[in-house]
N, C-alpha and C positions, 0 to 999 in steps of 0.2 A: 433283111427283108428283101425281096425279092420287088423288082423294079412292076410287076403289073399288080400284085398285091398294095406298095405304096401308092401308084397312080391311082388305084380303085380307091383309094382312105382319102387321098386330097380331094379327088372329083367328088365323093359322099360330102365332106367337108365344106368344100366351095358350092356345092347345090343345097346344103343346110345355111346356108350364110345367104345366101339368095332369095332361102324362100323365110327366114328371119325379114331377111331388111324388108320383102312385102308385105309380111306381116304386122311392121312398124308404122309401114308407110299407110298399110290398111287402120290401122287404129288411131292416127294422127287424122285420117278424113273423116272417121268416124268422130272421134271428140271435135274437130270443126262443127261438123252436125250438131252436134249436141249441144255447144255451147250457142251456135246462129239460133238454136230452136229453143236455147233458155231465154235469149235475147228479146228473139217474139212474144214469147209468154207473157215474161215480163215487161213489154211493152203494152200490150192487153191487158195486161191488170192493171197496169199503172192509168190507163185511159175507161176501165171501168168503176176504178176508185175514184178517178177524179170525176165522171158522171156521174157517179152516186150519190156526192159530196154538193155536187151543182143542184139535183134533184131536190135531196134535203132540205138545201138554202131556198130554193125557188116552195115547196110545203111550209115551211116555217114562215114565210115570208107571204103566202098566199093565207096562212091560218090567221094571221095578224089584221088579214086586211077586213 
């Protein structure tokens, strides 16, 4: 193989390897996203269930009286 035909296969090589690792790096920030924004969700639910549950008690509790 001829020394500018190898040079052209590594540099293809090491520019496929470069734009892998951004692409890794790009879906690593992406699932961060994703899981911060399951986090919120689930904190939201968790603070609409528990006012639901408080609502409930305060109806049962006003039905009695």
């Amino acid at each position: 193989m001829d020394p500018v035909t190898a040079f052209t296969m590594v540099s293809g090589a090491i520019s496929g390897v470069r734009k892998l690792c951004a692409l890794v790096k790009e879906a690593q920030e992406a699932g961060k996203e994703v899981a911060d924004l399951t986090s919120q969700v689930t904190h939201h639910v968790g603070k609409v269930l528990e006012h639901t549950q408080t609502l409930k008690q305060a109806e049962i509790g006003r039905a009695h009286v």
